[in-house]
N, C-alpha and C positions, 0 to 999 in steps of 0.2 A: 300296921299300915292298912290305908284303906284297900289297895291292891290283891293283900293275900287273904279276903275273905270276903264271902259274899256277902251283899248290906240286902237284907229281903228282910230284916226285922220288920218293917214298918213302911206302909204304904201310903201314897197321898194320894188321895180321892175329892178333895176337896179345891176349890180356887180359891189363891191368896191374893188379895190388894195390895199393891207398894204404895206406902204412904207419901214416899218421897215424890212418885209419879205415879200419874191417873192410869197405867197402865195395869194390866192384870198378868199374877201368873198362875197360869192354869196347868196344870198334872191330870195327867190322865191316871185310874186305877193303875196300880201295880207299878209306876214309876219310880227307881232307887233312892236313893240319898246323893249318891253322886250324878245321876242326871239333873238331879234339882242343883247342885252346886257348881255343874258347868253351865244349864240356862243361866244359874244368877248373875256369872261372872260374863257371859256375852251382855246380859244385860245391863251389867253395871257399866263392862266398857265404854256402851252404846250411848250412855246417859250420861259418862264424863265427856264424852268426845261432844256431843249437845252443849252441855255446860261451858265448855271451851269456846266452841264456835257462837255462844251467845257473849260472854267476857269478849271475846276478839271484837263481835261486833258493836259491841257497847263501847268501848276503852277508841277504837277509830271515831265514832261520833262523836266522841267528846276529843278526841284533839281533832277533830275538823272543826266543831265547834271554838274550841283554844285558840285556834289558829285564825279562825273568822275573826274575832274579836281583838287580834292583836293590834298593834302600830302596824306599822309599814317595817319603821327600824326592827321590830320583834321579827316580823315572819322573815325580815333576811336574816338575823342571826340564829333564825329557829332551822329554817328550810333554804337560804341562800336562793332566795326568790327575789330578784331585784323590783323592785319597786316602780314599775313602771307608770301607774295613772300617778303617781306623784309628782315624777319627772316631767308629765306632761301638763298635769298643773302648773308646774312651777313655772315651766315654758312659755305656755296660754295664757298665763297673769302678765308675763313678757311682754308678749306680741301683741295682745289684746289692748295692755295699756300703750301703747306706742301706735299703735294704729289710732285709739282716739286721739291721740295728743297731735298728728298728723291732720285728721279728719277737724279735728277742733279747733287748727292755726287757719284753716281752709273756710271754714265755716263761719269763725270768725270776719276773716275779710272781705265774703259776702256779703254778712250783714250791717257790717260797716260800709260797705258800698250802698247797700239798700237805702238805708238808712239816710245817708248824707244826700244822696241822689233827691232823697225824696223830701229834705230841709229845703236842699236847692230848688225843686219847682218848685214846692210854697213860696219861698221868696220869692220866685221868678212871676207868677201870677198868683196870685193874691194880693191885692193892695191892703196896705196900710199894716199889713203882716210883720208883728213884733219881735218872731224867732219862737217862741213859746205858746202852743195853746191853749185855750183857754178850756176848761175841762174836758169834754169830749169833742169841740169847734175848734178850728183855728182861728175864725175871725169871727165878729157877728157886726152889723149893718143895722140903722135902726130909722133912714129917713129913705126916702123914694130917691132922691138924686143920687146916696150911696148904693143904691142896689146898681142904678143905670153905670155910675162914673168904675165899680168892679167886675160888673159884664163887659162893660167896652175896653175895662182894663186887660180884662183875660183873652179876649182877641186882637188885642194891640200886640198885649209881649207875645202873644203867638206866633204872630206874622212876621214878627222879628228874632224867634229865637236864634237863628244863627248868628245873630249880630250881637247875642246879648248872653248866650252862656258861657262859659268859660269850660267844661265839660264835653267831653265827646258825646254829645247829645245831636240828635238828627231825626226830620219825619220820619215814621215808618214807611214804606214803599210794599204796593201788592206785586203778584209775581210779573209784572207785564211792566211794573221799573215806575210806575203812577205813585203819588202823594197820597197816602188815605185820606178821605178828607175829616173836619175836625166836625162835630155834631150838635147842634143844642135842641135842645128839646123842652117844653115847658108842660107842666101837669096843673089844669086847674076844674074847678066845678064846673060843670057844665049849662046851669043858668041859677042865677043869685041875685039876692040886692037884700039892703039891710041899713038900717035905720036906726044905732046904736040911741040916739035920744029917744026915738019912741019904743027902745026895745019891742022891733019888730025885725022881722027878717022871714027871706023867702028863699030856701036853696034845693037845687036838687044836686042827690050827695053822686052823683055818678060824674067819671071824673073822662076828660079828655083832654088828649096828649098831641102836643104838634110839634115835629121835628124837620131841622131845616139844618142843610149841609152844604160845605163849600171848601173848595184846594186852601189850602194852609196859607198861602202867596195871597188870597185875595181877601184872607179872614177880617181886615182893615174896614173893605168896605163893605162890610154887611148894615151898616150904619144908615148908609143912604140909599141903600139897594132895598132894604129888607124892612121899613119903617115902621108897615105896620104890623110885623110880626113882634116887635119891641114895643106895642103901645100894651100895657102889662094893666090888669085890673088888678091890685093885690087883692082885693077882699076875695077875689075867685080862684087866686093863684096858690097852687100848693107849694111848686117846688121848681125848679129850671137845673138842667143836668146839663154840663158839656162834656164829651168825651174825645177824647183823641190817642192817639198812640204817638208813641215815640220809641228810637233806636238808642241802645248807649253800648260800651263795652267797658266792660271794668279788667285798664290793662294793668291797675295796682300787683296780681298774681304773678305777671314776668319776672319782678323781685326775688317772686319765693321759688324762681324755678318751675310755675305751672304754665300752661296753657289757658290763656284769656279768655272769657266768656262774654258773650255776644248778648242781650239781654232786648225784650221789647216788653216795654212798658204801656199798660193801659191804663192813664189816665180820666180820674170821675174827678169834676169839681161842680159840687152840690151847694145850691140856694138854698136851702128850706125855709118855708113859711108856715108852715100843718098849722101850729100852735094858733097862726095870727095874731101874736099878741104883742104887734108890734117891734119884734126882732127879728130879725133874719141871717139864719148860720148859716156859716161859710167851711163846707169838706171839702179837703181833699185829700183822695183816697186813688192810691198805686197798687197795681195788680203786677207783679213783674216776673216774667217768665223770663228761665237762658236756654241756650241751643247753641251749638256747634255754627262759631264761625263759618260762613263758605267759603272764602277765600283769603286766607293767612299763609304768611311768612316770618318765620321769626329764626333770629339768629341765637344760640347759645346750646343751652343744655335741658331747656323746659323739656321739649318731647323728649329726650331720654327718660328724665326724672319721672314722669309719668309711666315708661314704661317700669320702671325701677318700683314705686308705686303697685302696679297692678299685679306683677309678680309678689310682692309681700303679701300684699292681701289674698294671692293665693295659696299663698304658703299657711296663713291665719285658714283660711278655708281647711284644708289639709288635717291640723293641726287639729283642728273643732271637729272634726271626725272621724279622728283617731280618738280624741278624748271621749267623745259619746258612744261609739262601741266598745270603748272596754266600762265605761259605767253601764251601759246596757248589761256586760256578759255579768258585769257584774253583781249583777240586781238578780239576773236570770239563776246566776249559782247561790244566794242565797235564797231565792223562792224554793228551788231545789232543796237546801238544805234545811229549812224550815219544812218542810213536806216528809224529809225524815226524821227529825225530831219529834216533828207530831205523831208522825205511826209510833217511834218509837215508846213512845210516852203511852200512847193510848194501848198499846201492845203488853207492855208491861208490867204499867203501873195503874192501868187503867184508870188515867187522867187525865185531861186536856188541859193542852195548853192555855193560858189565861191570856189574855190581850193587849198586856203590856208587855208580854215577854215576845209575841208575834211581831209587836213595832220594831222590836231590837233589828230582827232580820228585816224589815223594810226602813232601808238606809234612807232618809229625807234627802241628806244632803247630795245624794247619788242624781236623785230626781234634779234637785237643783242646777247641780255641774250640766246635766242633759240639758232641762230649760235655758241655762247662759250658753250653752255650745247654739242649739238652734237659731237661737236669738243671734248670736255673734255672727252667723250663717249667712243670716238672712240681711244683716246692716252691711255685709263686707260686700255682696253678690251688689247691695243697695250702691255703695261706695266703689266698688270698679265701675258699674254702670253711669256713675256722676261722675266718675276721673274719664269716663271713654265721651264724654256728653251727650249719654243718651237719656239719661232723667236729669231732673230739675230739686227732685223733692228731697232737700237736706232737711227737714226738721222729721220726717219719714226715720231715713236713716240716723239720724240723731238719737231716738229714741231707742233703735233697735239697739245702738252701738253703746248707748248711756247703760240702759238697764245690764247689757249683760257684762259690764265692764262692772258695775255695778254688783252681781251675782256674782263674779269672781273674787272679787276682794273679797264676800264676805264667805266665801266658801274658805277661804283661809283660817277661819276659823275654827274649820273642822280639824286642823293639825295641831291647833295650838291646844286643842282641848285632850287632846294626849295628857297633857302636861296636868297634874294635879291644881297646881296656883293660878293656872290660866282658864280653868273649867269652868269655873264661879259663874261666868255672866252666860255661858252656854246652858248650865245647869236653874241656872235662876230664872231665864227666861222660860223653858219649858215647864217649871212647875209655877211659873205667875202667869203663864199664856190664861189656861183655863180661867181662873178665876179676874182677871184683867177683863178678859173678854165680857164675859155676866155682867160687870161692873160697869161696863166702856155702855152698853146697852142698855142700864137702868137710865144712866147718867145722859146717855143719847138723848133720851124722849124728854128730859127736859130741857135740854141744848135746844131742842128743836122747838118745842114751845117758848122758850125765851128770844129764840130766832124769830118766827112767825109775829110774836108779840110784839115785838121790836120795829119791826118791817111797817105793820097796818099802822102802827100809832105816830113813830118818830120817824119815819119814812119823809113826808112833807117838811120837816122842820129839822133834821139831819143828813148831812151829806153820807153820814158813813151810813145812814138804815137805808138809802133809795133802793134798793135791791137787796133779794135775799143774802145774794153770794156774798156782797157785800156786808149784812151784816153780819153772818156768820165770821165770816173774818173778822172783823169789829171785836165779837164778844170771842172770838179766839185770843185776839193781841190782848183785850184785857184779861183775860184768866192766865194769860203769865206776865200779868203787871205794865204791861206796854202802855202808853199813851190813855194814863186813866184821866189828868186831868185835865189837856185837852180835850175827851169825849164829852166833859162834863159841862164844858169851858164852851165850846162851839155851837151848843143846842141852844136855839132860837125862843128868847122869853117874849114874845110876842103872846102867845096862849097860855095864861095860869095854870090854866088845869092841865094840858098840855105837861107843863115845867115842872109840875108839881111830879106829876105822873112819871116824868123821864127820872128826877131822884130816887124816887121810890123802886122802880125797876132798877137800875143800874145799881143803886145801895143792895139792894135783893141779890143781883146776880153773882157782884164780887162778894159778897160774904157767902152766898151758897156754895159758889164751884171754889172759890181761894182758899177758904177757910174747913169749907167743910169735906168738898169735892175730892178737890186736888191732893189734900190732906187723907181720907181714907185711899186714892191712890194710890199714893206714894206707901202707905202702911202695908197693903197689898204687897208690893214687893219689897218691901223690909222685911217681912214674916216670910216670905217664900225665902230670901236670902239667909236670914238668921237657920232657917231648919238646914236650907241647904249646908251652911258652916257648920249647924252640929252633927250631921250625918258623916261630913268629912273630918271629922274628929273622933266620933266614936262609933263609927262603920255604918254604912247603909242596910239600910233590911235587905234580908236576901230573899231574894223570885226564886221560883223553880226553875228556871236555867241558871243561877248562879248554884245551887243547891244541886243539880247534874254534875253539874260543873266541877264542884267541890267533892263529888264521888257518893252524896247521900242517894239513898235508899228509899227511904221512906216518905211518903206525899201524904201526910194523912188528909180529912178534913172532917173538923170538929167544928163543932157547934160550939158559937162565942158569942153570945147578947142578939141574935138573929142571925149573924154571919159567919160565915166558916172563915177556917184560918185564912185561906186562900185571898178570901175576898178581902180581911183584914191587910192583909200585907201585899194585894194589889191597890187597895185606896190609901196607903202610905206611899207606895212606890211609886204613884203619880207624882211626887215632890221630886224622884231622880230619876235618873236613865241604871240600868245598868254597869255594873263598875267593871273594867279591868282590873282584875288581881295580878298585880307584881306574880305571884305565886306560881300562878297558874303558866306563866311564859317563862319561868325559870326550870319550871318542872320540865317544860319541850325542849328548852335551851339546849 
């Protein structure tokens, strides 16, 4: 036994290295065999207990990790965590939708009031007025007696509307209980004359404007009051405006249970002459503002319902605020967790993380729920403020309430893509974005040139080129087959060269973008789809967090045709997201 004899055979004078670790052991002269055998054993203790507490913290990473990545359904049967941002999706898809469909019965029979309102004054003044516009005019006038016999006609029916609408229509009144009075005003050059046979002409372009105003009651006789303000030079005359206001209330709303809105209309009915070339269009253009009744009584249920109303939409308020702080915490605990993976990676295996596997942890669709919560926010605050009639601006609130109603449904998405079978078009979209986009861009600059081209040439001699926007629309309906032969059918052979040119274009455009355009499109995401179906057949490549994940070790990077592994199996992995392994949530289960 080591005990009944002394060990002085042999002395260590030397330092020994442990290979296992950078540390040293050092003996001083004259030290036994059994003092080097109890340092070894505190030391070795010291190095499992190390070992230990690195395995512990590794093996926690990776089921916080596991767990980050699960369903909803997984982390409650993993950790009996209920699911709460789900719940309150589910909810917010609820109330969200139900508030539009509210907002959009409401919205609706505004605009149908607007609308008809504004049929009825055109019929009301405008003479000889068909019901239908004639492209951007409602009427147009082409001899001097009909300019005179539609100016005396729009202060005849004026002076008689109360006798002649059938509408709760009435002057407007300023605050002292007075008629506003109705306005004309005429714009012409300021000195001219002009001698079409001798093609000569003298004008100076600067333009002046005379406006002349009278009570509603007397607009009759401005005829004879006012004669030589009506003696009209056309060749000098630009344009004659009248304006007037009027009161209406649209009590259609009592029906639905709301409170009726009170409305004042600013009325423009527009001469125009600019062109001189012998026609003269006829606008009329309605500005209509609502505001809180001042004095109403109504019997029923409306102001309840209103107040019934404002309460729900605070309750959506509520709701959109609950949903955005827990997407916040929860963006904030994955930055966190991505911040320890990276140490940990760089710590041990001294390698960083790659930049596809960094997207995993910044959740997009997190970002999104936020942006429709805001949004929903701001259309509701928009929407009690128009049920309380303190605004006016429903296409404001329309917008805010459309898009983020809009962002909910497709955030639904995000659950379904659990699902294996249901992934396809989540996963296909993100590996055709990149390359769509390059495509959408090449394909851009000559949309745009064919746009441009279109516009200067066939512009004068088609209705669809008169404007860009316009033809951009044009050469959109045809690139998905719409109304080709029409397009072809309407252009004006008055110009050969002209006719000749508009075939040649238009043959050009549909064989380029139909045949050839539209075609490398579509293949575009054919080939992103097809990869995506073989990778869910015969597994995805695996990242360095699935490779954590899965318990490996080893990160090498080797050198493969200029690129290391790394790089090779992050420019495949752009084709997928990251997979949940079944595996790995059974393993927690």
């Amino acid at each position: 036994m080591w005990s009944h004899r002394k060990l002085s055979c042999r002395e260590v004078s030397a330092c020994e290295v442990s290979q296992t670790h950078s540390d040293k052991w050092c003996f001083s002269r004259g030290s036994s065999i059994m003092e080097l055998l109890v340092q070894y054993l505190d030391r070795s203790n010291s190095f499992s207990s190390d070992i230990t507490q690195d395995l512990i913290k590794e093996e926690r990473l990776r089921d916080d990790l596991r767990y980050y990545f699960m369903s909803p359904c997984e982390k409650y049967r993993t950790r009996r965590h209920i699911p709460w941002k789900m719940g309150v999706q589910i909810l917010k898809i609820v109330m969200i939708t139900t508030q539009l469909i509210l907002f959009g019965l409401n919205n609706q029979l505004v605009v149908a009031y607007k609308e008809e309102t504004t049929m009825a004054l055109k019929n009301l003044f405008l003479k000889a007025y068909t019901g239908v516009d004639e492209d951007d005019y409602s009427v147009a006038v082409y001899t001097q007696h009909a300019v005179f016999d539609s100016l005396f006609y729009v202060l005849h029916q004026y002076s008689q509307l109360g006798r002649l609408s059938v509408g709760p229509i009435s002057y407007a009144e300023d605050e002292n209980g007075k008629f506003l009075p109705l306005t004309i005003c005429k714009a012409y050059y300021k000195r001219g004359s002009r001698e079409p046979s001798d093609e000569a002409y003298d004008i100076d372009a600067h333009l002046e404007t005379v406006c002349m105003s009278h009570d509603p009651r007397t607009a009759n006789m401005w005829k004879t009051q006012n004669a030589s303000f009506f003696d009209l030079d056309f060749y000098r005359l630009v344009d004659i405006k009248i304006t007037f206001q009027l009161k209406g209330i649209n009590l259609q709303t009592v029906r639905h249970r709301e409170l009726p809105d009170c409305y004042l209309f600013h009325v423009t009915i527009t001469f125009d002459n600019q062109c001189h070339s012998g026609k003269v269009k006829l606008f009329l253009d309605i500005d209509a503002e609502s505001s809180t009744c001042k004095d109403w009584k109504i019997s029923g249920t409306a102001q309840k319902n209103t107040h019934y109303l404002l309460m729900f939409d605070g309750f959506v308020i509520l709701v959109c605020i609950t949903s955005a702080v827990l997407c916040t915490r929860s963006i904030i605990l994955a930055v966190r967790l991505l911040q320890r993976f990276s140490q940990f990676f760089q710590e041990n295996f001294n390698h960083k993380v790659c930049a596809e596997d960094q997207s995993e942890f910044l959740n997009g669709w997190y970002v999104m729920v936020i942006v429709s919560d805001l949004l929903a926010i701001i259309g509701s605050i928009l929407k009690m403020e128009i049920q309380a009639k303190s605004l006016t601006s429903y296409d404001v609130c329309s917008i805010f309430l459309g898009t983020s109603t809009l962002l909910v449904w497709v955030g639904v998405i995000r659950y379904l893509g659990y699902f294996q079978k249901y992934n396809v078009l989540i996963l296909t979209m993100k590996a055709a974005f990149p390359k769509v986009l390059r495509f959408c861009c090449c394909a851009g600059m000559i949309y745009l040139g064919y746009t441009f081209c279109g516009w200067i040439v066939l512009g004068p001699y088609h209705e669809k080129f008169e404007g860009l926007s316009r033809v951009a629309e044009c050469l959109f309906s045809l690139l998905n087959g719409d109304d080709m032969f029409t397009t072809f059918a309407q252009l004006k052979d008055k110009n050969t060269l002209v006719w000749l040119f508009s075939r040649a274009y238009l043959y050009s455009f549909i064989s380029l973008f139909i045949y050839m355009v539209l075609s490398l499109f579509i293949a575009l995401i054919t080939d992103s789809y097809e990869t995506i179906k073989n990778y869910q057949s015969d597994g995805f490549p695996l990242t360095d967090l699935q490779k954590f994940l899965l318990g490996h070790k080893d990160f090498p990077l080797l050198e493969q045709n200029g690129q290391t592994e790394v790089e090779l199996s992050n420019s495949v992995c752009r084709y997928c997201c990251c997979q949940r392994y079944d595996s790995d949530a059974k393993a927690l289960a």
